[in-house]
C-alpha positions in Angstrom: 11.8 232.6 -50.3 9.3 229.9 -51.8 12.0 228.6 -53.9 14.4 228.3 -51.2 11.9 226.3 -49.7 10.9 224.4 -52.4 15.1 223.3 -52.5 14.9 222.8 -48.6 12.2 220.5 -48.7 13.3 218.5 -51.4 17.2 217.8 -50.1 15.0 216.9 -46.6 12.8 214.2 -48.7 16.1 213.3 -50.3 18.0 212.7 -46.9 15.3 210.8 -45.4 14.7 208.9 -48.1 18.4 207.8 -48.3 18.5 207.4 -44.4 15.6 205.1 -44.9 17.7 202.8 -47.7 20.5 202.6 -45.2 18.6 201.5 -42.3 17.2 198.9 -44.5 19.3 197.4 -47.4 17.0 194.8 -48.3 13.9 193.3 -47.6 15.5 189.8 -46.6 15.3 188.4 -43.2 18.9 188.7 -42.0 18.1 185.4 -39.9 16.5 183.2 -43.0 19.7 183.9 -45.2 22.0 182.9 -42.4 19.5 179.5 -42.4 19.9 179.2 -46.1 23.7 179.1 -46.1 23.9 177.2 -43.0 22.0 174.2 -44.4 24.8 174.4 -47.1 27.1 171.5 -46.1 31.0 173.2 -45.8 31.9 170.9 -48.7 29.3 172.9 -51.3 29.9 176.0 -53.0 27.6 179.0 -51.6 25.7 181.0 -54.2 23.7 184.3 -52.9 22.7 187.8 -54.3 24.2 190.1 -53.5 20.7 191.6 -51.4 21.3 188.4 -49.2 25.1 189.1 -49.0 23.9 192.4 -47.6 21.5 191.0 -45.0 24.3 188.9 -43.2 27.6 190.9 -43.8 28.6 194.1 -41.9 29.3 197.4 -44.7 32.7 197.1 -44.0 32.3 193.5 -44.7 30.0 193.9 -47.9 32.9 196.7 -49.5 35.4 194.3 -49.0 34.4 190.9 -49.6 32.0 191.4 -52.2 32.7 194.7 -53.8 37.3 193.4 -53.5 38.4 196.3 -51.3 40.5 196.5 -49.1 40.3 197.6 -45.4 42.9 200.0 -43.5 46.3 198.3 -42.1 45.7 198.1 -38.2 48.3 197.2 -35.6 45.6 194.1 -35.0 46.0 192.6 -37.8 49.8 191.8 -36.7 49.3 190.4 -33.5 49.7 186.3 -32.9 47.5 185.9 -29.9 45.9 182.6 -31.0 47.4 179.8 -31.0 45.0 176.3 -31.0 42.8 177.5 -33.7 41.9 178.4 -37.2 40.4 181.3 -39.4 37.5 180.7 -41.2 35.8 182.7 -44.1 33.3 185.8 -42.3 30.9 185.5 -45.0 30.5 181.6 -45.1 32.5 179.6 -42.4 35.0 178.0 -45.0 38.0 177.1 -42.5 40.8 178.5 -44.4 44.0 179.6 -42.2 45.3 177.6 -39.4 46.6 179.9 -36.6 50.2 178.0 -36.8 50.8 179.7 -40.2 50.3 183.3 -38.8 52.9 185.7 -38.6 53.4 189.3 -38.0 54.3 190.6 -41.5 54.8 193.8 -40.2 52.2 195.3 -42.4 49.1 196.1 -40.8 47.1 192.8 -42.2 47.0 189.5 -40.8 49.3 187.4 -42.9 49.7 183.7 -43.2 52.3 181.1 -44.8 49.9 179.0 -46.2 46.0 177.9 -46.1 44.7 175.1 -44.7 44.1 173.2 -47.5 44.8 173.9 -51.3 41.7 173.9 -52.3 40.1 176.6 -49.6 41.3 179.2 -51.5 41.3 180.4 -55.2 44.1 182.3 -56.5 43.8 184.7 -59.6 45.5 184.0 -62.8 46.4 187.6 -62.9 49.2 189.1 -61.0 50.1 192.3 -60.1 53.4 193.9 -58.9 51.5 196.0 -56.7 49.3 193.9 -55.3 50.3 190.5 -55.5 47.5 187.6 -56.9 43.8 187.8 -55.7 42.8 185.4 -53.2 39.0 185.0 -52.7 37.1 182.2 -50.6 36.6 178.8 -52.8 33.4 178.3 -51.3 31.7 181.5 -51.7 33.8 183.4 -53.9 34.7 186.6 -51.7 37.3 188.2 -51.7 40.0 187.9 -49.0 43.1 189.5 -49.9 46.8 189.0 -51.8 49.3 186.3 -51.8 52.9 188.1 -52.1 56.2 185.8 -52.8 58.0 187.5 -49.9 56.9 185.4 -47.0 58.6 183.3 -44.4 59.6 179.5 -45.0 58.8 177.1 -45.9 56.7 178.1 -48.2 58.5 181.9 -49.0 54.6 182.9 -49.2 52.2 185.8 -47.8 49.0 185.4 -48.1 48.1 189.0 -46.7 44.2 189.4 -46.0 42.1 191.9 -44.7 40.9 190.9 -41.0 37.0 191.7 -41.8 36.9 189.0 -44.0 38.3 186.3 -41.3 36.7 185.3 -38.2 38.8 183.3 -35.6 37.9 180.2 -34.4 39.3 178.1 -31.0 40.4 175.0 -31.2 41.2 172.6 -28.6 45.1 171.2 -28.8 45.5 168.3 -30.9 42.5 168.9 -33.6 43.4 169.3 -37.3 40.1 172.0 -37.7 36.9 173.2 -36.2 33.5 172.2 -38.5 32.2 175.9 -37.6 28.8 177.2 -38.2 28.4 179.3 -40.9 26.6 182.1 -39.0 28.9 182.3 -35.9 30.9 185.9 -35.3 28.7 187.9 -38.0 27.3 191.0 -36.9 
């Protein structure tokens, strides 16, 4: 009986104590490292820690952006509701997909022709049959998704990313892009 006690007790200490870890990731001020990166001018690469990185980003977020997984296909991520606007990096605001280049791919992610500029984006020198060439933010480094050579014209291109690593942003008719803040649409 004491022994099963002992055992008791000690997975309770253990579950609290991992309950605790959760509920707490780091000891950073969610709001002072979304005032760090926002200081960072959109034109300057981002470099935080990975604690900070978990201060501002959602799990889901964290896993895939910073840890290169991938999120489940959801019938979401095909549909082309937006129209005057632009997707920009979740983690750091980098404007990267113009909502003109999105298409339903049919696969469950949203999927784009091209990025806003070149240089928004790096591509991997590694390619995979499977899963295409890693594409991660140019500004903060995360990761966003594939690029497949199966895509629409003109470019014949799929850049296929998971949608917790974009966040939409409006755009009034006319305008090229949208200078958003860094810290807009995080959780």
């Amino acid at each position: 009986m004491l022994r099963t006690l002992q055992v008791f007790l000690g997975i309770s200490i253990c579950i609290a104590l991992s309950a605790c870890s959760r509920a707490r990731p780091s000891d950073l001020d969610a709001a002072q490292v979304r005032a760090k990166l926002e200081a960072i001018p959109l034109d300057q690469k981002v470099d935080l820690t990975n604690k900070e990185w978990l201060a501002i980003l959602s799990p889901e977020q964290f896993y895939v952006m910073r840890r290169a997984g991938t999120e489940r296909p959801s019938a979401s991520g095909n549909a082309l509701d937006h129209h005057n606007g632009i997707y920009v990096c979740s983690a750091c605001g980098n404007p990267l997909y113009s909502a003109e280049t999105k298409f339903n791919s049919g696969t469950g992610w949203p999927s784009f022709w091209q990025p806003i500029r070149k240089e928004a984006v790096h591509e991997s020198s590694t390619f995979s049959a499977i899963f295409g060439v890693e594409i991660s933010c140019a500004r903060c480094g995360s990761h966003l998704g594939h690029v497949f050579k199966d895509g629409p014209p003109p470019t014949g291109l799929r850049y296929c990313m998971n949608a917790v690593a974009l966040t939409y942003r409006e755009t009034s008719p006319g305008s090229v892009t949208a200078t958003p803040r860094a810290d807009q649409g995080r959780p």
